[in-house]
Backbone as a ProteinNet text record, in pm:
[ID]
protein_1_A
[PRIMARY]
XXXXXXXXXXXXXXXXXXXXXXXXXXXXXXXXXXXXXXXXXXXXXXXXXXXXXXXXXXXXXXXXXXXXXXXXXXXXXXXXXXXXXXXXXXXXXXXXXXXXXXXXXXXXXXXXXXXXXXXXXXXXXXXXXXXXXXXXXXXXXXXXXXXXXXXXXXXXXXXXXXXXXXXXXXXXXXXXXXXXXXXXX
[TERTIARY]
83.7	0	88.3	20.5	103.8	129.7	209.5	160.4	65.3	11.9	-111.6	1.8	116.2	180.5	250.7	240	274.7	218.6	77	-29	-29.6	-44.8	-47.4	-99.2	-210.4	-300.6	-274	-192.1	-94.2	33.5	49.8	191.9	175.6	42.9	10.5	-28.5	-66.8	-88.4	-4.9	96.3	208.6	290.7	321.9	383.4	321.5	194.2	96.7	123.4	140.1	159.8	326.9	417.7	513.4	566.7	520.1	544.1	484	363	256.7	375.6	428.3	492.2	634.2	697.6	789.5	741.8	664.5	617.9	555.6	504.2	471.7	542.4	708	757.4	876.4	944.7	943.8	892.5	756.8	698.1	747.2	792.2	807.5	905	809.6	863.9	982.3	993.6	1158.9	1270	1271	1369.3	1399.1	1266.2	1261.9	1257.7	1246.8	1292.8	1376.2	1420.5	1545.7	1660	1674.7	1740.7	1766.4	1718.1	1755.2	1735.6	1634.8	1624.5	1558.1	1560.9	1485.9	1360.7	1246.7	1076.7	1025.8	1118.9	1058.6	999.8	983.2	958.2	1086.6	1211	1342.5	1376.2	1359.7	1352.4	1302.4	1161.3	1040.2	1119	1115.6	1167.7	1284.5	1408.6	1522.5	1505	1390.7	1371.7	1291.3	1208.1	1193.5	1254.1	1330.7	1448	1541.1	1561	1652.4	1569.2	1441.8	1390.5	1379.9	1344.2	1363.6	1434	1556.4	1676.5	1735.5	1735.9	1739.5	1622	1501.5	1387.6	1473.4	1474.3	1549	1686.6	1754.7	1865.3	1850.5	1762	1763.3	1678.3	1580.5	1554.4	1566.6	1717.7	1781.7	1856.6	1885.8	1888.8	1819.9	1666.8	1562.6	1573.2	1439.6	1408.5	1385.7	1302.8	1235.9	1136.4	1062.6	944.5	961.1	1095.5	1119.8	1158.9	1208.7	1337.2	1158.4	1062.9	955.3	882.9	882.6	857.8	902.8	1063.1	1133.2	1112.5	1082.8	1048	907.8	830	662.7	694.2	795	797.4	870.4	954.2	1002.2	844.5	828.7	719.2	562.2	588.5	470.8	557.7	659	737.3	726.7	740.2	686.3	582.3	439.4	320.8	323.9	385.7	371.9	424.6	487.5	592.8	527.8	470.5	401.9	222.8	215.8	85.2	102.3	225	225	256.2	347.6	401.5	257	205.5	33.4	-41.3	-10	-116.5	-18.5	37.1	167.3	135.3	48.2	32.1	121.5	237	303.2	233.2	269.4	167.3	216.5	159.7	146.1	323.6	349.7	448.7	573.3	586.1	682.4	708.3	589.1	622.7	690.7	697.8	842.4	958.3	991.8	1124.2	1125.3	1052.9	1097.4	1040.1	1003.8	1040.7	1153.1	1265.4	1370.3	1475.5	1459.9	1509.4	1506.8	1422.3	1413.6	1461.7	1455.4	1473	1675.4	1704.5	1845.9	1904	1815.7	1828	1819.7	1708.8	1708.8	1834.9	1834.5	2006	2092	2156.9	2230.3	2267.6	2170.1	2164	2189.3	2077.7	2078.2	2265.6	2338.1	2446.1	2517.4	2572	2613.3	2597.6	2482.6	2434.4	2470.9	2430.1	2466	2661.6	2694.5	2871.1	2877.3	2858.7	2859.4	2845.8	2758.5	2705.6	2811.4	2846.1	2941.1	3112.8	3106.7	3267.1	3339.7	3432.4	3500.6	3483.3	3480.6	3463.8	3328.4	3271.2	3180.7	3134	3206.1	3201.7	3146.2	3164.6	3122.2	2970.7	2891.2	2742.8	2710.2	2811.4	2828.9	2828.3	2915.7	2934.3	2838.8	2795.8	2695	2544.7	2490.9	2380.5	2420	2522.4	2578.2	2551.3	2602.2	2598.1	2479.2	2429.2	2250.3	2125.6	2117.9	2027.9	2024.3	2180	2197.6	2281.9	2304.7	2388.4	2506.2	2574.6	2671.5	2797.7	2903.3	3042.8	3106.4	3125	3128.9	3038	3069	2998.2	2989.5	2822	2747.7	2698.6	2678.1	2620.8	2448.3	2424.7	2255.7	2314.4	2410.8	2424.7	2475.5	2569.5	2624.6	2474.8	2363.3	2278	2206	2202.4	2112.1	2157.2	2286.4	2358.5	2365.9	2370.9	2311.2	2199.3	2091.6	1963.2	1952.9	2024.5	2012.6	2076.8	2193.9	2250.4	2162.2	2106.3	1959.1	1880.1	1853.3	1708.1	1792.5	1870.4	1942.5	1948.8	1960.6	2022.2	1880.6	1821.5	1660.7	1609.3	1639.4	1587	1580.6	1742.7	1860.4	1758.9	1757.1	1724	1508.5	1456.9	1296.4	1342.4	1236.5	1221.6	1125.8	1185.8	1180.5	1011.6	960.9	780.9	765.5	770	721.2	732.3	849.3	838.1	795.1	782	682.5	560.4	508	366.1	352.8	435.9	441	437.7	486.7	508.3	662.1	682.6	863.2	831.9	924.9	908.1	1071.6	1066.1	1189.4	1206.1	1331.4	1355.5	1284.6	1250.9	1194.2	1308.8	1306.2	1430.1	1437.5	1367.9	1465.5	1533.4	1520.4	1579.8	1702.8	1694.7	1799.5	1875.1	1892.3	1969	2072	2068.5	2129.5	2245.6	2219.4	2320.2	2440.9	2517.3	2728.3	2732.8	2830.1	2889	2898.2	2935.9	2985.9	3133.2	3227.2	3356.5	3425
-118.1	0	124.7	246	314.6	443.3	496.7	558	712.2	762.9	862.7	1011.3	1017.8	1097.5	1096.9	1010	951.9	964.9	974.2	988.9	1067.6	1043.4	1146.3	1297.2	1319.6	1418.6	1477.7	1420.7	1483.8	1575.4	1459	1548.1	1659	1655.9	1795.9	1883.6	1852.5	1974	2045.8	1958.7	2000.4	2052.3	2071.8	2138.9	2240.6	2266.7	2380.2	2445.8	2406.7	2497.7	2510.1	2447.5	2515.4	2593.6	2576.9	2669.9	2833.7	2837.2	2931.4	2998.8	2970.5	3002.9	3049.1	2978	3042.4	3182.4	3192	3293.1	3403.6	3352.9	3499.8	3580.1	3479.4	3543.1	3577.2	3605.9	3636.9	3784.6	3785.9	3899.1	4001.4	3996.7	4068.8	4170.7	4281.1	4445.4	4458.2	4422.1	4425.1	4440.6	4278.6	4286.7	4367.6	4473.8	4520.8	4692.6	4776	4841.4	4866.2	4743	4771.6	4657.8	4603.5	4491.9	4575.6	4640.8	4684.5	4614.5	4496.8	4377.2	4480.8	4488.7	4541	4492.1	4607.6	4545.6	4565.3	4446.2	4443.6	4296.3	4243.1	4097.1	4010.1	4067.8	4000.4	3976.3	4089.8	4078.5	3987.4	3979.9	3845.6	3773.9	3696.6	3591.6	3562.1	3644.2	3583.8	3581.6	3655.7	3573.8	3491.3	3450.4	3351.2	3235.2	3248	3154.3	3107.8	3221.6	3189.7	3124.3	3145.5	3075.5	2909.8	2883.7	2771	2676	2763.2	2658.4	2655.8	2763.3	2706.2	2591.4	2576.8	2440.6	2352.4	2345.7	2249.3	2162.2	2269.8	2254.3	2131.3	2182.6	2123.9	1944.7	1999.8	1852.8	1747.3	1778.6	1707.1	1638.8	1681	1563.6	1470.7	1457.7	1428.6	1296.8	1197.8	1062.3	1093.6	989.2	995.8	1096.5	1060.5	1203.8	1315.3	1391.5	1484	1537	1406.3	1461.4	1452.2	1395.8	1396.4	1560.3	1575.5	1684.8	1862.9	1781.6	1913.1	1908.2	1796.6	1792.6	1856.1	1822.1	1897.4	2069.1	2102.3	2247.1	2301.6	2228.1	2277.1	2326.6	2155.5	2181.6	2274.8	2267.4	2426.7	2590.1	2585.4	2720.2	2749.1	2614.6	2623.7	2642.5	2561.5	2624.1	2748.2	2837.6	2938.2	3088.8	3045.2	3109.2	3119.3	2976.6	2993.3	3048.5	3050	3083.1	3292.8	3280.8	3466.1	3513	3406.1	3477.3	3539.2	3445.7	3475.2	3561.7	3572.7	3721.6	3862.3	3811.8	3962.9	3974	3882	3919	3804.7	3786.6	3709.6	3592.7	3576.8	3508.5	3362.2	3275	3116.9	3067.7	3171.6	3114.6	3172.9	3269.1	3303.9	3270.5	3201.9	3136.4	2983.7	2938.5	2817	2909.1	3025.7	3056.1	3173.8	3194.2	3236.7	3160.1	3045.6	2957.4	2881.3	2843.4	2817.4	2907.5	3000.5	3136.6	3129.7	3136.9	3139.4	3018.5	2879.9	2762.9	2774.9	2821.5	2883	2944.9	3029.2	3131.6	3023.4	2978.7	2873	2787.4	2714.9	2629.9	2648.2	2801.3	2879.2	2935.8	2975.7	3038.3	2917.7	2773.7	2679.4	2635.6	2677.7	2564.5	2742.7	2803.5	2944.7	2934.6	2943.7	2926.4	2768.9	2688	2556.1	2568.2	2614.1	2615	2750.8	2833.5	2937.9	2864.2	2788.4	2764.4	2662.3	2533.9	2469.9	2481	2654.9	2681.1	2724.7	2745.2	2774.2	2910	3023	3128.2	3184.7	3261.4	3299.2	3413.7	3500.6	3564	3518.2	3405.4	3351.1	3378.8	3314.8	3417.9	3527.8	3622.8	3761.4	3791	3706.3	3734.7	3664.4	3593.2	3477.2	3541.9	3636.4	3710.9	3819	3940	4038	4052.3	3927.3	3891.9	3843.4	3757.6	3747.6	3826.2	3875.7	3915.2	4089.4	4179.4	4309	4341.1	4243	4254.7	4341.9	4326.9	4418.1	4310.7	4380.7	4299.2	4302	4467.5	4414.1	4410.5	4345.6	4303.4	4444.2	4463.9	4586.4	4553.9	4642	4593.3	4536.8	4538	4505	4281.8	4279.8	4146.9	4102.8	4156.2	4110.1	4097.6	4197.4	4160.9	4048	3993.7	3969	3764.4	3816.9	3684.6	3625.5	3685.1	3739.6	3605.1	3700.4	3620.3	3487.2	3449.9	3354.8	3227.6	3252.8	3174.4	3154.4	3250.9	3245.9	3163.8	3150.5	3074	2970.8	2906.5	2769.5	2667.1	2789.3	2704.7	2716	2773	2737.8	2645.5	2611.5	2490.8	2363.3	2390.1	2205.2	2235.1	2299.7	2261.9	2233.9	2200.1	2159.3	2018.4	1987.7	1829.1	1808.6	1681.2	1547.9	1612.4	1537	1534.5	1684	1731.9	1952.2	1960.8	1946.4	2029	1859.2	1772.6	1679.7	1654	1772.4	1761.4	1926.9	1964.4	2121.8	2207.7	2223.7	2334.1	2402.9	2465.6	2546.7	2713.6	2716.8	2837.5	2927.2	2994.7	3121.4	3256.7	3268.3	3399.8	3537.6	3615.2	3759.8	3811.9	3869.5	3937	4033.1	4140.4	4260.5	4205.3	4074.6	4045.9	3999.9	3890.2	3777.2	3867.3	3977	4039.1	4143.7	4127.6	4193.3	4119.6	4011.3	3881.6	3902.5	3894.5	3966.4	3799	3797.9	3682.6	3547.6	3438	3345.6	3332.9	3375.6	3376.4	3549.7
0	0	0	-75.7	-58.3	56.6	92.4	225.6	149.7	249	206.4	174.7	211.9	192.3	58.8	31	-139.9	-259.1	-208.9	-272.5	-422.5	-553.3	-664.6	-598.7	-580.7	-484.9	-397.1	-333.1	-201.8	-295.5	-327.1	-391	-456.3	-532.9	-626.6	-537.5	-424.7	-339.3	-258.1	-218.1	-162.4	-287.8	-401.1	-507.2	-472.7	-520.5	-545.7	-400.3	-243.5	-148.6	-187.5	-154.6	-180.2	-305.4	-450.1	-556.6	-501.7	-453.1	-401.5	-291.2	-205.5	-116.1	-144.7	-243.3	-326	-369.7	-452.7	-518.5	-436.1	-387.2	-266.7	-165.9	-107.3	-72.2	-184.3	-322.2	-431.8	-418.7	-390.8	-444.5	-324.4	-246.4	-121	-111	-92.5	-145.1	-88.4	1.1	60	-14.5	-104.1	-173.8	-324.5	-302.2	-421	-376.2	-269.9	-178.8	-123.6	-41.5	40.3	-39.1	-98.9	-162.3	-296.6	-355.6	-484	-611.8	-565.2	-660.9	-780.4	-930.6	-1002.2	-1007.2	-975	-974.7	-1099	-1194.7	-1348.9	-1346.3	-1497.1	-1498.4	-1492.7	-1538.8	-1541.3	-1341	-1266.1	-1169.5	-1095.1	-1097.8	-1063.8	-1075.9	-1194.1	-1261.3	-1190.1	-1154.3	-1093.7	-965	-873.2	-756.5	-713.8	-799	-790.9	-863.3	-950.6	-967.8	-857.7	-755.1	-688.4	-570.8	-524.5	-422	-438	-608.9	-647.8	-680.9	-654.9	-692.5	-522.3	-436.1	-291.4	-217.3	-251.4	-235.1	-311.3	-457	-535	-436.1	-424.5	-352.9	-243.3	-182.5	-23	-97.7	-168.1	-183	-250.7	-328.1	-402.1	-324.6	-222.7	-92	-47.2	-88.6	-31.6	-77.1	-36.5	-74.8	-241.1	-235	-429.3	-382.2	-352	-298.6	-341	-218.1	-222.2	-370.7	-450.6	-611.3	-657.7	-672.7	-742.8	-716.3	-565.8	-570.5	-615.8	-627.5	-701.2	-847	-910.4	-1058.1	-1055.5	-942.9	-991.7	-980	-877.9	-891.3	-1021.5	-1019.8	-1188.3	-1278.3	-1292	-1346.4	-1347.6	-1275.6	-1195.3	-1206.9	-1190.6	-1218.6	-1386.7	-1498.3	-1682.4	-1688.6	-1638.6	-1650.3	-1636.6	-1474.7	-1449.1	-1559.1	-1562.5	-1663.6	-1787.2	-1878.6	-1999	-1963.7	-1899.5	-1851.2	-1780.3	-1790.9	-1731.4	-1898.7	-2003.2	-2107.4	-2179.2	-2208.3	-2265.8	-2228.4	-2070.5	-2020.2	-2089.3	-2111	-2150	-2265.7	-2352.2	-2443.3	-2531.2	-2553.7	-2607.2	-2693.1	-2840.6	-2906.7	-2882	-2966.4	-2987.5	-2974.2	-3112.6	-3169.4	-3140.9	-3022.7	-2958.7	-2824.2	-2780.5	-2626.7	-2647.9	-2743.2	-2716.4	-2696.6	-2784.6	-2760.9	-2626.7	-2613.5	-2484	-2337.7	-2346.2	-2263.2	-2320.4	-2390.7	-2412.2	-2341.1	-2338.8	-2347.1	-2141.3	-2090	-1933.9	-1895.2	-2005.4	-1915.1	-1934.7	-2047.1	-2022.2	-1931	-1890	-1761.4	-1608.7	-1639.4	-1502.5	-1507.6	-1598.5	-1595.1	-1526.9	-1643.2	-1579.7	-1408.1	-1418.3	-1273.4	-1139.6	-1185.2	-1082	-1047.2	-1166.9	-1192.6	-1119.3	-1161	-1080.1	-907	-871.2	-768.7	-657.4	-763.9	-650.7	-673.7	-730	-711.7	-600	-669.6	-529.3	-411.1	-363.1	-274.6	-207.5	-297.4	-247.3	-245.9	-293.1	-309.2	-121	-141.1	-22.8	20.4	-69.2	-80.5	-107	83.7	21.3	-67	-111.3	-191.2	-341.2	-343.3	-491.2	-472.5	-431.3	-444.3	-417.5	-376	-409.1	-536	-594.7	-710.7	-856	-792.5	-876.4	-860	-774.8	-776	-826.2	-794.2	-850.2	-1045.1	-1072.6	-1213	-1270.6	-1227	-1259.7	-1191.5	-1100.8	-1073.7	-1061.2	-1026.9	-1055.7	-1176.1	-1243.8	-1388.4	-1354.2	-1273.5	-1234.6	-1246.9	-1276.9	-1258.8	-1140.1	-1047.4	-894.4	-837.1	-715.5	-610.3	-522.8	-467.9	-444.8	-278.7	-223.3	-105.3	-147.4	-264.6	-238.7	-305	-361.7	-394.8	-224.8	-184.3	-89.7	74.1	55.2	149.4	81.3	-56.9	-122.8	-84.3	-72.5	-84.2	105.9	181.6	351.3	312.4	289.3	255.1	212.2	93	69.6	144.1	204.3	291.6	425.2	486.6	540.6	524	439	330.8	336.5	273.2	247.9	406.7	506.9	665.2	667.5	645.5	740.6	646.8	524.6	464	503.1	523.6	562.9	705.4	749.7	912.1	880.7	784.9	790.9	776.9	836.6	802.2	710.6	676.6	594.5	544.7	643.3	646.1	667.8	637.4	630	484.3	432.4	280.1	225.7	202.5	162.6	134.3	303.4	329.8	284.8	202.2	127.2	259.8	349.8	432.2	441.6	469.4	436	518.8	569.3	584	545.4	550.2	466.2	564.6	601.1	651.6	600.3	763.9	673.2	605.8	479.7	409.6	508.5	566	627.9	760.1	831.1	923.7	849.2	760.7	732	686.3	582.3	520.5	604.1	745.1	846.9	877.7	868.5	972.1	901.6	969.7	920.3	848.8	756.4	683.1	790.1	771.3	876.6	832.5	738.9	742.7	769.3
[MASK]
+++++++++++++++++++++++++++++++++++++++++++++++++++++++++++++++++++++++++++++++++++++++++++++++++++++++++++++++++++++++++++++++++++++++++++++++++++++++++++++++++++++++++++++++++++++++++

C-alpha cells in the first residue's frame, strides 16, 4: 500500500503549497525596496528563480518524494511562466522561444548558484547574484545583502524536516531580518 503521503493528490498539493509560497515570498517588497532587486519581470523571474533553486537545492537531498517533488515544482514554475508569457500578451508562436530562453536562464543560474554555494569562498554568491540578478560585474552591497539572505534561506531549509516540505510546508527567513546577519567567514 502506498503511504497517504505519497499519494499522486498529495503530492500535487504540496507542489501547489510550496510553488505558491515560493512565489509569494518572491513577491516581497523588501527585496525590491530595500534589496535593490529590479521590480521588473526580469527581476520576478530571478527571484523567484533563486527561491527555487534554494527548495530544489535542499531537496535534491531528499528521498524519491522529495526529487519527485522538485520535478513537480520545476514543473509548476513552466506552466507558471508559460501561462504569465500569454497574459503579457506574447503570441502562440513566440512562447516556445521564450520559454527556451528562461529555461536557459534557469540552468544557468541553478548551476552558478549551486557552485557558489558549495565553493570555499563565500564571496562567490556575491558574485553569482551580482551577475545574474543586478547585472553588475562588482559586487554591491545590495548582492552582498542579497547573498546574507540567501545563505539564510538555504540554513533554514537544511534545518525543515523530511515530512514539512513533503507535506508542502517550508518556511523562509523575513528578508529585512535575514539580510542583516554579518557573513559566517
Amino acid at each position: 500500500m502506498i503511504l497517504p503521503a505519497f499519494r499522486r493528490g498529495s503530492l500535487d498539493r504540496s507542489i501547489a503549497a510550496l510553488y505558491g509560497m515560493i512565489v509569494a515570498h518572491a513577491r516581497s517588497a523588501e527585496f525590491y525596496a530595500g534589496y535593490g532587486v529590479p521590480d521588473t519581470v526580469q527581476g520576478r523571474f530571478d527571484l523567484i528563480v533563486l527561491h527555487l533553486v534554494l527548495l530544489l537545492r535542499r531537496l535534491g537531498r531528499e528521498s524519491d518524494a522529495g526529487r519527485r517533488i522538485g520535478q513537480g515544482l520545476f514543473d509548476a514554475f513552466c506552466r507558471d511562466l508559460d501561462g504569465n508569457l500569454r497574459e503579457m500578451g506574447v503570441g502562440d508562436l513566440a512562447v516556445p522561444k521564450q520559454m527556451l530562453r528562461f529555461g536557459e536562464a534557469f540552468y544557468g543560474r541553478q548551476a552558478a548558484y549551486g557552485a557558489a554555494f558549495d565553493a570555499a569562498d563565500e564571496r562567490e554568491l556575491e558574485r553569482a547574484l551580482a551577475r545574474n540578478i543586478f547585472e553588475v560585474a562588482a559586487v554591491d552591497e545590495r548582492a552582498v545583502r542579497l547573498a546574507r539572505y540567501a545563505r539564510a534561506s538555504a540554513k533554514q531549509l537544511d534545518a525543515e524536516e523530511d515530512t514539512a516540505l513533503i507535506a508542502g510546508r517550508m518556511s523562509l527567513p523575513d528578508p529585512e531580518v535575514a539580510a542583516d546577519a554579518p557573513r559566517s567567514t
